[in-house]
N, C-alpha and C positions, 0 to 999 in steps of 0.2 A: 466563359464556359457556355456551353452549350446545352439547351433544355426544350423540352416535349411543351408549349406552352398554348398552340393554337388549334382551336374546334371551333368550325364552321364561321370564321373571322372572329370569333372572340379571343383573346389576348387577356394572360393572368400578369399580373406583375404585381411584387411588395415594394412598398413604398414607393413606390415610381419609377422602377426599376424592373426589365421586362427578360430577364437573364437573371441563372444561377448567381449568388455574390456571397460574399464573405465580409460578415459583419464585424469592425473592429469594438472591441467594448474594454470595460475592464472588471475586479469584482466593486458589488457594492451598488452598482449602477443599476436602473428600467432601461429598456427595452422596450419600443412596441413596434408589431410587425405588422402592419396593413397589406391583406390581400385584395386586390379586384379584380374584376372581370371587364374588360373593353371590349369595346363593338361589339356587343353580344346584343340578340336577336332577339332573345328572349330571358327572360330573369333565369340564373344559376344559380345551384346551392354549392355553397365551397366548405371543403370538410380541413380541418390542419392534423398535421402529423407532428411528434417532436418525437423524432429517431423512429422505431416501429411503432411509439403509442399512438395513439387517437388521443387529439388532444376534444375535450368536452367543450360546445358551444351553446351559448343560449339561443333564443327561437331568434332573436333579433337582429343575429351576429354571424350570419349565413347566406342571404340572401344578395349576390351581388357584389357583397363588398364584407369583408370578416376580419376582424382583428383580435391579437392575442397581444398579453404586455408577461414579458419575462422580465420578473418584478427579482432582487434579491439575488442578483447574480454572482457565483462564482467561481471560482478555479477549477470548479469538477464538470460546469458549462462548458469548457474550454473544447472545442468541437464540435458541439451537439448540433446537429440539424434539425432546423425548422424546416415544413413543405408544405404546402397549399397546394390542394388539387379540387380539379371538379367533380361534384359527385357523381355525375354520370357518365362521366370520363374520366378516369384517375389515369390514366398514361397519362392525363393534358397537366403537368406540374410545374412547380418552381420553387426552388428551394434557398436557404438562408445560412450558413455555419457560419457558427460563432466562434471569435478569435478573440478570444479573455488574454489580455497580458496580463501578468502578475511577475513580480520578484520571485527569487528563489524562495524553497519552501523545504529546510533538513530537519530530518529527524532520524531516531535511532537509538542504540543502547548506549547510556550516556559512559558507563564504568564495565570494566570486562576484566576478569583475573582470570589467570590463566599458569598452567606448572612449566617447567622450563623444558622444552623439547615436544612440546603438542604445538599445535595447529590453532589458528588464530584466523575468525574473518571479522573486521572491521566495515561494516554496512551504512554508509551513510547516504540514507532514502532522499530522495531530490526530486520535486515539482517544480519545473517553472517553465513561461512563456515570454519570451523567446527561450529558447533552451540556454543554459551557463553554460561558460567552459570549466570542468573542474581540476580541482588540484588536492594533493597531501602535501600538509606540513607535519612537521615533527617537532616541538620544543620552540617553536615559532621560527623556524627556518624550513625551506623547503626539503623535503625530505628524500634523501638518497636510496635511488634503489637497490640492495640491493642482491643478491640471487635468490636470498629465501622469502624475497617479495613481491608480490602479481596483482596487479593494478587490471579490473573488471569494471568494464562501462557501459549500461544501458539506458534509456529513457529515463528508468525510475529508479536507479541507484549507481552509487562510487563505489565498489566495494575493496579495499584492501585486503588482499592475504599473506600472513608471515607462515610460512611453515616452519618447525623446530624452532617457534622461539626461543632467544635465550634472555639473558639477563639488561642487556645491551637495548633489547626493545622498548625497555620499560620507558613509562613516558605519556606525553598528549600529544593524540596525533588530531590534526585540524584538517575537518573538511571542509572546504574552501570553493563557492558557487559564486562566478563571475557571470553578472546579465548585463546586458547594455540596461537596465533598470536601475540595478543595486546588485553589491556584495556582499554574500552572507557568508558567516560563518558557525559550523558546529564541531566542537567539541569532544572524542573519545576516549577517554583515560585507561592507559594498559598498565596494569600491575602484574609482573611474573612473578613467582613464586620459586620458591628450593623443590625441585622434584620430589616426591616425598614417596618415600621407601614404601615398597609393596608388602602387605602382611596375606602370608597364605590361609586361606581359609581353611585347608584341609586340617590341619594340627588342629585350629581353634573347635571345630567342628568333634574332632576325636575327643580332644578335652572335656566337651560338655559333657560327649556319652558317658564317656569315665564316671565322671563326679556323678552325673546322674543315676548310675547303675550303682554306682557307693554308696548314696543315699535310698536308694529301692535296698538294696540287700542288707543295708542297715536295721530301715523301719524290720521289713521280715525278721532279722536277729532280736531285735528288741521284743516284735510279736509274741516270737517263741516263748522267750523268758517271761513276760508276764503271762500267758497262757501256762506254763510250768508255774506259776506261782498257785494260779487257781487248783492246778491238779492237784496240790501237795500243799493243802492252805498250812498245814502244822507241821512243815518240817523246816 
């Protein structure tokens, strides 16, 4: 890779390395990134970057030579760039991405019910470095496709779709994440259900008023008569 590193003979490089690089790590691991300044003329102040922030330096940790330790690393490091620049030249940089391997990492809704002839997505969320290759199983065999089923792949999830499920779906379907690391597996359980009979709201709805207006024209009849009682206490 190629990088903006030299002002008026001075030469930045971390760790002893005077070119862009790519740091391999894993999680769990330190880090430390040593900046310096070569053939320089006169003392430099060097500021670090991680991604667009400003990383904070003490007074002592600037002058020449600067170092940072990326302590507690993991999985969501997986790219981040480090860059050391000169303060009074920030074109003049050199920067560090980190390359965290990690195993596969699923997650997702473990149990899903569903009525027989709706639509169905089966999401199973995937992290890992090197990327998996992944798969669906069904019932611990791999799983046939197939017309009312569409298989969606991106970075960050497998997703299965059944549309019109029927009764025939029911079952566990396995998400299945192969890494040259490890093989992981997660778990989805589909339970279909009996379609269940539509109840129109319009009747239910009339019904209330009904009984409701029964009961108003009720109390009112009953008003009357005691009110006729008082008019007529002796007869």
């Amino acid at each position: 890779m190629a990088c903006t590193c030299v002002a008026n003979g001075s030469v930045l490089s971390v760790n002893g390395k005077t070119e862009n690089y790519i740091l391999d790590t894993e999680p769990g691991l330190q880090e430390s990134l040593k900046c310096a300044v070569q053939n320089h003329i006169r003392d430099e102040e060097l500021l670090w970057y991680r991604e667009d922030g400003r990383v904070d330096l003490k007074s002592g940790n600037k002058i020449n030579s600067s170092s940072v330790c990326v302590s507690g690393i993991s999985e969501d490091d997986n790219g981040i760039t480090f860059t050391c620049k000169l303060q009074r030249n920030q074109s003049v940089s050199i920067s560090v991405v980190l390359n965290v391997t990690f195993p596969p990492l699923l997650s997702g809704n473990d149990f899903q019910t569903a009525e027989e002839g709706s639509d169905v997505k089966l999401v199973c969320n995937v992290k890992s470095n090197p990327q998996a290759q992944m798969m669906w199983y069904k019932n611990n065999g791999i799983l046939n496709l197939e017309n009312h089923h569409q298989i969606q792949q991106t970075s960050e999830y497998f997703q299965l779709s059944i549309t019109k499920v029927k009764k025939s779906d029911n079952g566990t379907y396995s998400c299945i994440a192969n890494s040259l690391i490890e093989t992981k597996t997660k778990d989805f359980h589909l339970i279909v259900k009996d379609k269940g009979s539509t109840v129109p709201i319009e009747p239910i709805i009339a019904a209330c008023v009904v009984v409701f207006l029964t009961l108003v024209f009720g109390v009112i009849a009953r008003r009357k008569r005691i009110m006729k009682c008082y008019d007529h206490p002796y007869d």
